[in-house]
C-alpha positions in Angstrom: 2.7 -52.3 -35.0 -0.3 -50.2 -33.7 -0.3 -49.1 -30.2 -4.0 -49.9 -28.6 -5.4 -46.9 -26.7 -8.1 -48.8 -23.8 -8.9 -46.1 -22.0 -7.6 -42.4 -20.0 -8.8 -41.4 -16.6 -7.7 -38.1 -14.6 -5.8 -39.0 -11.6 -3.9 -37.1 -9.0 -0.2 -38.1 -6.4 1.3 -35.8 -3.9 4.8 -35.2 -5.0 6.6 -33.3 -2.7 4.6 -30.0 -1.4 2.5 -30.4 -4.4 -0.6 -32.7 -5.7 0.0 -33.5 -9.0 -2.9 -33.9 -11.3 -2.1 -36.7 -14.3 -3.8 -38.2 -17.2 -3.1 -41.9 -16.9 -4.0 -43.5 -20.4 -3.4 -47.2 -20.9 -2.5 -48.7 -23.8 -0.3 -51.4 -25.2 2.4 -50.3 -24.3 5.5 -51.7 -23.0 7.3 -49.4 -20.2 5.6 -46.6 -18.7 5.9 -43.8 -20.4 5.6 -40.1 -18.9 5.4 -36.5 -20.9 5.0 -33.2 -19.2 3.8 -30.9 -22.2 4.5 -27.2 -22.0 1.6 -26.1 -20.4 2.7 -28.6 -17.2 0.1 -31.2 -18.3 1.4 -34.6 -16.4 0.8 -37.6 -18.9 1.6 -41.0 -18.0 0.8 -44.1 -20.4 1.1 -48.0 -19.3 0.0 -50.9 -19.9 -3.3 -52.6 -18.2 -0.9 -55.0 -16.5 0.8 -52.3 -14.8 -0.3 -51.4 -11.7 -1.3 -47.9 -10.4 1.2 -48.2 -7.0 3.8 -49.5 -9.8 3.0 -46.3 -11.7 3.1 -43.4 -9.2 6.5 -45.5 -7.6 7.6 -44.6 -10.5 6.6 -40.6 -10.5 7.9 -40.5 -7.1 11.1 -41.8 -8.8 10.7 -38.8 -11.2 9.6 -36.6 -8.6 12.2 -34.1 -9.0 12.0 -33.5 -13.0 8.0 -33.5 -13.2 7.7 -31.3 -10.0 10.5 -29.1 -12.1 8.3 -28.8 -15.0 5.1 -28.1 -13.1 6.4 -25.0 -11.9 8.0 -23.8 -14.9 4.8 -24.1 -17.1 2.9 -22.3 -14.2 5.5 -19.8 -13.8 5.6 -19.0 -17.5 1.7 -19.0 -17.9 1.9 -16.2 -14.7 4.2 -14.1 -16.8 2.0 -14.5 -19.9 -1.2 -13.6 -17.7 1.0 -10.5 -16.4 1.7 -9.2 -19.6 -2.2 -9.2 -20.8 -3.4 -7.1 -17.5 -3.8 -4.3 -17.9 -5.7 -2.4 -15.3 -5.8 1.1 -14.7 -7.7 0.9 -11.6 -10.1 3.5 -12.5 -13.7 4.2 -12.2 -16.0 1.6 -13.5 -13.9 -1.3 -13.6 -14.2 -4.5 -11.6 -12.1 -6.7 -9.4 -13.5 -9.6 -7.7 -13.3 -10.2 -4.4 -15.0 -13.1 -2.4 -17.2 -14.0 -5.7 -18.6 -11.1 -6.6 -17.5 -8.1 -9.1 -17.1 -5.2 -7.0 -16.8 -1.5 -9.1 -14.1 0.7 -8.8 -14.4 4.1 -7.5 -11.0 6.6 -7.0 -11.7 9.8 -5.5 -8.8 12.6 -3.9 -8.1 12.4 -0.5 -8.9 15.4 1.3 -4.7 16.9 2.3 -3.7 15.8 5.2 -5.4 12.7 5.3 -4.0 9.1 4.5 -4.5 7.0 1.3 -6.4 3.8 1.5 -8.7 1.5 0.0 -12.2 0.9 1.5 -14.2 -2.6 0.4 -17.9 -2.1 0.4 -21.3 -4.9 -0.8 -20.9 -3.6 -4.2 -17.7 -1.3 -4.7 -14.4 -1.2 -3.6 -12.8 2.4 -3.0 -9.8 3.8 -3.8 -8.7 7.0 -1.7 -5.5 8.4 -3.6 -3.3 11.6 -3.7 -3.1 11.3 -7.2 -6.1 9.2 -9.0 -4.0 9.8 -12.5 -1.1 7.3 -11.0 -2.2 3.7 -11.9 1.3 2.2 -10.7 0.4 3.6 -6.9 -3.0 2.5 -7.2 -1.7 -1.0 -8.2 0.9 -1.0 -5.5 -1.7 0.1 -3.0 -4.1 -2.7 -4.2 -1.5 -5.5 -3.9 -0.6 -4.5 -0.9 -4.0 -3.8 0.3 -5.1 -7.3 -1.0 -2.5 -9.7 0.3 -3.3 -8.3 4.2 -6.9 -9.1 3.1 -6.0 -12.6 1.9 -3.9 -12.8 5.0 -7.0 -12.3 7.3 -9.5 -14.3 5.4 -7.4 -17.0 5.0 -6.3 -17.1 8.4 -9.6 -17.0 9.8 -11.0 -19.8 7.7 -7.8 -22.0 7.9 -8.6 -21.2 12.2 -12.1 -22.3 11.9 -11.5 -25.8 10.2 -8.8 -26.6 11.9 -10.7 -27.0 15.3 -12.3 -30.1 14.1 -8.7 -31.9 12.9 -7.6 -31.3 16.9 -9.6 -34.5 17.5 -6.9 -35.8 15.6 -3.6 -34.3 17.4 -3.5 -32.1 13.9 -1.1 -28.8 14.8 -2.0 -25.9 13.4 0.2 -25.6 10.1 2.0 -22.6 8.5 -0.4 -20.6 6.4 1.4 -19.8 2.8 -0.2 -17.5 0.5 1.3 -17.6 -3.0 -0.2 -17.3 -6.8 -0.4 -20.6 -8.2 -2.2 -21.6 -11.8 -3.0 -25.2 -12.1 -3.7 -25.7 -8.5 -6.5 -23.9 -5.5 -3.9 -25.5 -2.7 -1.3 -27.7 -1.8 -0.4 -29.6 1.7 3.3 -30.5 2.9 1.7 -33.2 5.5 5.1 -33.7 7.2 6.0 -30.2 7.7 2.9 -28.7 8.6 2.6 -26.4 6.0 -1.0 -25.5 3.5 -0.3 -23.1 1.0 -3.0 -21.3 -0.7 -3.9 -19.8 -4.1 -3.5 -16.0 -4.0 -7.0 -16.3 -6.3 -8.6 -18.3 -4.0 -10.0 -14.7 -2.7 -11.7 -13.8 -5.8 -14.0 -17.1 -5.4 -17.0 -17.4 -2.8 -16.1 -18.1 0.9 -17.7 -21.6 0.4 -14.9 -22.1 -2.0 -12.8 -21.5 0.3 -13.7 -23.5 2.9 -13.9 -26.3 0.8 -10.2 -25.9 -0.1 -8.7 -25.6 3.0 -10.6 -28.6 4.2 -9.2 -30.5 1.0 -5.8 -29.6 2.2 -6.3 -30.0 6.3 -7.6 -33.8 5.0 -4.1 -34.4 3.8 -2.7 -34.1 7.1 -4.9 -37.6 8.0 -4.7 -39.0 4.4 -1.9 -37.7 2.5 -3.1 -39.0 -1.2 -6.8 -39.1 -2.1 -7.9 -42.5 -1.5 -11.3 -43.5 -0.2 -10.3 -42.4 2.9 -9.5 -39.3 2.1 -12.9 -38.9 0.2 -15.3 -40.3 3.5 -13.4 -38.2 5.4 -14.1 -35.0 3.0 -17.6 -36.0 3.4 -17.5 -36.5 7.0 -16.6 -32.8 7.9 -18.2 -31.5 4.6 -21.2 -32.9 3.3 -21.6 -31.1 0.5 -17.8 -30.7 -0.7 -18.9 -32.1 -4.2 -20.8 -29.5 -4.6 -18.5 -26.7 -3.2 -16.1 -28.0 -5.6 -18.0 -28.0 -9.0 -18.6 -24.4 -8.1 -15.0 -23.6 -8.0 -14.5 -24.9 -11.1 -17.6 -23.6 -12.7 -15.7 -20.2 -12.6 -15.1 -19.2 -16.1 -12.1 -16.9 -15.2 -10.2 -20.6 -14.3 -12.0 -22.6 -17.1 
């Protein structure tokens, strides 16, 4: 017998410390059905009769085995990305920092002075012992880059939440890791936000708006309407914010 296809809409559940994105499609069907594909793509399929709390009791049921595969996919996609840069941090090249493409300029530190990396409008500077070594400069970048994140982050995360305190909201542990499918992810009942290493490559409005997504989910853990008025409460113009993150063409 042919199986109906009605309709698919993009949907998203909090499983865990992560919000899971998922591509509910109903159809005539009779059990739920759910398929993670290899590049972590959550697909659920169910009947019209079956309700959505019915559904996602179900993926919490599941949690465990589709969180699992999430993080798989995302770690294996890292590797893959990995193994395609190849950056030799050398004059002329671009990294992005805060949304804008800032050119790379090594130069030899005068002896007896310290290596380090300076961030100007336009160029980001690289003062080396050795401007030949690419593994040192990367080394120096990473390094150089996560206290960066640290202090952006930080600053941002400080800023937005002083209007949850109305709310008895503590301020959460700040986690900085690199993350493909997702910009952020909130653990509402242990006070941790976690953040996209790449989040610092997008405009600061990006950023805001993100953090503010995941601050929300310490009032509304899942993203009901009250979750949304609340989004547009604080931030206006969070639609807006958010179509720009993901009118970035590096994460299209």
């Amino acid at each position: 017998m042919a199986v109906r296809v009605y309709g698919r809409e993009i949907r998203a559940i909090i499983l865990g410390n992560m919000e899971i994105k998922y591509e509910l499609t109903r159809k005539s069907v009779k059990y739920v059905n759910l398929r993670i594909d290899a590049a972590g793509n959550v697909k659920v399929s169910a009947s019209c009769n079956v309700s959505i709390d019915y559904i996602e009791a179900f993926m919490r049921e599941k949690q465990a085995v589709i969180v699992s595969a999430v993080n798989r996919a995302e770690e294996n996609s890292l590797r893959q990305q990995e193994q395609h840069t190849e950056r030799q941090y050398a004059d002329g090249e671009q990294l992005a920092i805060l949304g804008k493409k800032r050119e790379v300029k090594v130069s030899q530190v005068v002896p007896g002075t310290k290596e380090r990396i300076e961030l100007a409008e336009e160029t980001i500077f690289f003062r080396v012992k050795n401007p030949q070594d690419t593994r040192h400069k990367e080394l120096m970048y990473e390094k150089w880059l996560k206290e960066y994140q640290r202090g952006v982050y930080e600053e941002i995360c400080h800023q937005v939440h002083g209007q949850f305190r109305q709310w008895g909201v503590d301020y959460p542990i700040v986690r900085i890791r690199r993350m493909t499918s997702r910009w952020g992810s909130c653990q509402p009942y242990r006070g941790v936000v976690t953040l996209n290493s790449r989040l610092i490559e997008t405009p600061l409005c990006c950023i805001e708006y993100v953090v503010t997504h995941e601050f929300c989910h310490f009032i509304h853990p899942d993203h009901s309407r009250a979750f949304h008025a609340l989004m547009t409460r604080l931030m206006p113009d969070w639609k807006q914010r958010r179509q720009l993150l993901n009118s970035i063409s590096e994460w299209n």
